[in-house]
C-alpha positions as CSV (number, residue, x, y, z in Angstrom):
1,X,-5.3,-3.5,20.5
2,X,-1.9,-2.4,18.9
3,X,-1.6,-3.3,15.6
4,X,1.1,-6.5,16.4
5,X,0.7,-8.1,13.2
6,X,0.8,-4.6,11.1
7,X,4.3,-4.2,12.4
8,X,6.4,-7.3,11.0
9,X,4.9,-6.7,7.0
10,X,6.5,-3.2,7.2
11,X,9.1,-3.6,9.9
12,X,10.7,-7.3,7.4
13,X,10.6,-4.4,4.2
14,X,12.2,-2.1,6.2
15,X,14.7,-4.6,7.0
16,X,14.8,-5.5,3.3
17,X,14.9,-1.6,1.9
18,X,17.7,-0.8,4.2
19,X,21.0,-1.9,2.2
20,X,19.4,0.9,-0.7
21,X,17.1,3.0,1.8
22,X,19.9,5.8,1.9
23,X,20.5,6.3,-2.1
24,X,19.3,9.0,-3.9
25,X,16.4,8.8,-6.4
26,X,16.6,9.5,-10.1
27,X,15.0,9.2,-13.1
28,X,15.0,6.0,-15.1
29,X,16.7,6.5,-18.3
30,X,19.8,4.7,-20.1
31,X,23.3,5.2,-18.7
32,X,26.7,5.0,-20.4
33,X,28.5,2.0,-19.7
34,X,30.7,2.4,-16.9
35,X,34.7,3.0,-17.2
36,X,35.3,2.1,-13.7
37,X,34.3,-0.1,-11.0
38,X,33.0,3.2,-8.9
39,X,31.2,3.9,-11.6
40,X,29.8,0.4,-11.9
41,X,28.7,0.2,-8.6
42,X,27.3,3.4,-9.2
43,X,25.2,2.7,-11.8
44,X,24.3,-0.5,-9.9
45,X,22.6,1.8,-7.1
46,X,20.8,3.8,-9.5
47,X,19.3,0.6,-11.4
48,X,18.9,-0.8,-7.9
49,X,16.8,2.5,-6.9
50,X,14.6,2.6,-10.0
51,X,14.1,-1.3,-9.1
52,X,15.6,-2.3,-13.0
53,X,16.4,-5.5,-10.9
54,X,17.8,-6.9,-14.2
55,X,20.0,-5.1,-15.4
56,X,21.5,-4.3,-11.7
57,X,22.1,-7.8,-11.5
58,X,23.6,-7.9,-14.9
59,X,26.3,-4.7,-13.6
60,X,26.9,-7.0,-10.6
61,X,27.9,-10.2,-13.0
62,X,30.4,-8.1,-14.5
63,X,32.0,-6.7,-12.1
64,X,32.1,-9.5,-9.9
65,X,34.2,-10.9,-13.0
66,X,37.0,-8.7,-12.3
67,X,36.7,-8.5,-8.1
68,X,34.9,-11.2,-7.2
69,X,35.7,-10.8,-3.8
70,X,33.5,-7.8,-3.6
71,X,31.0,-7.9,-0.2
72,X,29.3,-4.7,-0.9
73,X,28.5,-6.7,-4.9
74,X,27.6,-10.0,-3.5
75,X,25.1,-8.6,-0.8
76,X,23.6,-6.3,-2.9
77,X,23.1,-9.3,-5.5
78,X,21.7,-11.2,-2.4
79,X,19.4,-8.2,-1.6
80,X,18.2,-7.7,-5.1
81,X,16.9,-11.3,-5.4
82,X,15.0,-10.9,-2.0
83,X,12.9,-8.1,-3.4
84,X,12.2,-9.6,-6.5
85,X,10.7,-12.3,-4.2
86,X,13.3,-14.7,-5.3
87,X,13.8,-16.2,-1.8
88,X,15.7,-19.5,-2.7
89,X,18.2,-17.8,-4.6
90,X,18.3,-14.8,-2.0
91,X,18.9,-17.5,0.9
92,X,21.4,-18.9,-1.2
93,X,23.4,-15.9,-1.7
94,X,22.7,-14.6,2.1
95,X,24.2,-18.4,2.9
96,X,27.6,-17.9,0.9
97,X,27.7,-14.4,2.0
98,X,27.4,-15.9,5.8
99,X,29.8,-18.4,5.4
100,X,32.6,-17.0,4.0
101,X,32.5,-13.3,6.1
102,X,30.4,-14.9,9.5
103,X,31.6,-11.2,10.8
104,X,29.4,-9.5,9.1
105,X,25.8,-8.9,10.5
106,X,23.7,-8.0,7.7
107,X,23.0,-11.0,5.8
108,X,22.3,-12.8,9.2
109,X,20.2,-10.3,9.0
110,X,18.4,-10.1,5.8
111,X,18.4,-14.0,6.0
112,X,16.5,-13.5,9.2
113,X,13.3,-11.3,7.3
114,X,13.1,-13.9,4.3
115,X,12.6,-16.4,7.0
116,X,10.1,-14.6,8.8
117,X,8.3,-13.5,6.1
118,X,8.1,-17.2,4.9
119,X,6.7,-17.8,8.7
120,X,9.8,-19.9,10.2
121,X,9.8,-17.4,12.9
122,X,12.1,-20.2,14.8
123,X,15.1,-19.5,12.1
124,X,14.6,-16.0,12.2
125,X,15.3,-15.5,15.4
126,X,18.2,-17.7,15.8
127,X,19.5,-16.1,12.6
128,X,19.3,-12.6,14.7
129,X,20.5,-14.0,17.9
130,X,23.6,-14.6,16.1
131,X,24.0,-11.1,14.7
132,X,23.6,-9.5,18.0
133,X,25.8,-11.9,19.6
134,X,28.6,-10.9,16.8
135,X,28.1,-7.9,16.9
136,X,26.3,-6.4,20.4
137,X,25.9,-3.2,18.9
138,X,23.6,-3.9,16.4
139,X,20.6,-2.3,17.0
140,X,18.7,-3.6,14.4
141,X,19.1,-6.9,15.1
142,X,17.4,-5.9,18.7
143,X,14.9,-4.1,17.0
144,X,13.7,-7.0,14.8
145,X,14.2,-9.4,17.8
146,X,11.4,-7.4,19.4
147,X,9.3,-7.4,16.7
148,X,9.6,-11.4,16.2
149,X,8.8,-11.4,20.2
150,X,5.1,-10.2,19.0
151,X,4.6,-12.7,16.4
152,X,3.2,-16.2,16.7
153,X,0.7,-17.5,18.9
154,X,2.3,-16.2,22.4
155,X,3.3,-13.2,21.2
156,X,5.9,-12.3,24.6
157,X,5.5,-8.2,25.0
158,X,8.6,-8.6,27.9
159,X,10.6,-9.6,25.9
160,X,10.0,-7.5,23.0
161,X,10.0,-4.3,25.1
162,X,13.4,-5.8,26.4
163,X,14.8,-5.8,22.5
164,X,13.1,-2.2,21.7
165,X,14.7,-0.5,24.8
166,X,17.7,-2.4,23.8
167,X,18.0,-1.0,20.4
168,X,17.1,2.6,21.4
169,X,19.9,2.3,23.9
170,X,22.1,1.4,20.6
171,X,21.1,4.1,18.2
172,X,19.2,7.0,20.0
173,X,18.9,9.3,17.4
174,X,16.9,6.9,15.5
175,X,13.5,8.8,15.6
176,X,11.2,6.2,14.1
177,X,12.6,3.1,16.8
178,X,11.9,5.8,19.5
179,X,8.5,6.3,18.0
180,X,7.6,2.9,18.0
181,X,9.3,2.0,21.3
182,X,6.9,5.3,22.6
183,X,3.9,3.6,21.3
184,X,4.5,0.1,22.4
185,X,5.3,1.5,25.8
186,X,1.7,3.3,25.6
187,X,-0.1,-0.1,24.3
188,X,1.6,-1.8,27.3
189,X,0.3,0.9,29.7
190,X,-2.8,0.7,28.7
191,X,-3.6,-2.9,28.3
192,X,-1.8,-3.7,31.6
């Protein structure tokens, strides 16, 4: 059988690792203190990459200080408290963050994993259902939708293929959803 329940541990960090995933990785070692805000937020994606949660979120205090109208800040803050395993706060932060800019698909998104990682695969996928419907061209949100179609105990394989075809529609030169869309269709060939 195709490893369902191996997909949503790695699929949910995935999900998690992606508002860092493209930043480069350096050494740990101590840093000047920044002169500007680019600077700040630079340092803030280092510390974020060499998981020095801490003092990230100590560079996101101050500079929130002097723009605290900063989205990238406030979701990286948001995102920082969900891999320390901080989920309260991290709901909290994905919350505000949803409230005041409901435009903007990624905490909806992030949201989404905590709850699904917490098992209220229910919220999750209304939390996603709203992302794709704000934004139809989010192919993530499709992508996790399928992968909450194979959890639980009726795990719905139409449904999910629906969401993977859907997101490789959105972003086709994402090799790994074609991968996995490749395999599933296999599983589903050969279990049919």
């Amino acid at each position: 059988m195709f490893k369902l329940k191996k997909l949503l541990p790695y699929t949910m960090a995935a999900i998690l690792l992606s508002a860092t995933a493209s930043l480069p990785a350096v050494a740990a070692f101590e840093y000047d203190e920044p002169r500007t805000e680019n600077e700040r937020i630079e340092l803030i994606d280092r510390l974020i990459v060499e998981n020095q949660w801490r003092d990230a979120l100590k560079h996101i205090a101050q500079a929130l200080k002097h723009n605290p109208q900063n989205v990238q800040l406030k979701f990286k803050r948001a995102v920082i408290y969900s891999r320390m395993g901080d989920n309260p706060t991290a709901k909290r932060y994905f919350n505000e963050l949803i409230r005041s800019y409901p435009e903007i698909v990624e905490p909806y998104n992030n949201l989404a994993a905590i709850y699904a990682s917490e098992g209220n695969l229910v919220k999750a996928r209304e939390l996603l259902l709203q992302a794709v419907t704000i934004n139809p061209n989010f192919s993530m949100g499709y992508e996790n939708l399928g992968d909450l179609a194979l959890q639980g105990k009726n795990p719905d394989t139409a449904r999910a293929l629906q969401y993977y075809e859907k997101a490789a529609s959105l972003a086709p030169d994402n090799k790994v959803l074609a991968r996995k869309l490749k395999a599933f269709k296999k599983y589903l060939d050969q279990n049919s």
